[in-house]
N, C-alpha and C positions, 0 to 999 in steps of 0.2 A: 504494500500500500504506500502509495506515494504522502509524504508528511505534508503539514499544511506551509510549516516553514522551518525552514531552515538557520539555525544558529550555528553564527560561526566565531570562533573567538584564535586568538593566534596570541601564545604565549614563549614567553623569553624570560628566563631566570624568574619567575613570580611563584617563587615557592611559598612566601608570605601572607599573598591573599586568591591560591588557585582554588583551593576547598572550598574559601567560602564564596565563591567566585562560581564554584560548579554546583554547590548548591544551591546558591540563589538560583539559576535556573530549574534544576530540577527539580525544584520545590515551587516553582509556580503555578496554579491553576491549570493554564490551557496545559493541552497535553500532546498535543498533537503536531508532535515536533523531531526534526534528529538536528543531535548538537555535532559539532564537527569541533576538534580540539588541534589544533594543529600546535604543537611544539618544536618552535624553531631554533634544536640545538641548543637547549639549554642545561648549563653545568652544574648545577643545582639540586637541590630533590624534586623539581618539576615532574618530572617524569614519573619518581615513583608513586606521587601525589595523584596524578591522573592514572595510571595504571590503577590504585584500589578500587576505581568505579568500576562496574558490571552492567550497568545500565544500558540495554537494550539501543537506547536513543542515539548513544555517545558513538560517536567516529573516532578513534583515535589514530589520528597520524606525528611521524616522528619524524623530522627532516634530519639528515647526516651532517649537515651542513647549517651555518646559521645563513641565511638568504632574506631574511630581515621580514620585518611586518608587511608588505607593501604586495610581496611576491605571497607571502603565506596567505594573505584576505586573496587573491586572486588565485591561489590553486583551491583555496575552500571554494569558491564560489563556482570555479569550473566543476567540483565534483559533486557541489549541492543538487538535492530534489525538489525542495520545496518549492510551492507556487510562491512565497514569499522570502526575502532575506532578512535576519536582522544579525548584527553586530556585535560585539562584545567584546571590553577590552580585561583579559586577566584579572584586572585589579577593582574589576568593577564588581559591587553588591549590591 
């Protein structure tokens, strides 16, 4: 089933506020959604941080490379489904 929109967040070193960063979304009402995690290369506990989720919803992709936020919102968005896009930066609750 195709989501109604698509969230996409692109993170770098935000080991600080990614938890609660990924739970404020998860924890919103509408549901009907896949989020897209894109982690660009970050040397941090990022990674481990978004690996504990299970969540069905979550995309998680990991770049080898750091390629900056600019290229990360633009490879989310070529791989998004949603009839809609929204945005989200790591840091945000």
């Amino acid at each position: 089933m195709v989501p109604k929109v698509s969230i996409i967040m692109s993170n770098y070193n935000g080991m600080d506020f990614i938890k609660d960063t990924i739970d404020s979304v998860l924890c919103q009402t509408f549901k009907d959604f896949e989020f897209i995690i894109i982690d660009d290369c970050s040397t941090d506990e990022s990674r481990n941080i978004i690996d504990s989720y299970q969540d069905k919803r979550i995309k998680k992709i990991y770049f080898e490379n750091n390629e900056h936020m600019c290229y990360a919102f633009n490879y989310a968005i070529n791989i998004s489904n949603g009839e809609y896009l929204a945005r989200i930066d790591s840091d945000d609750t």
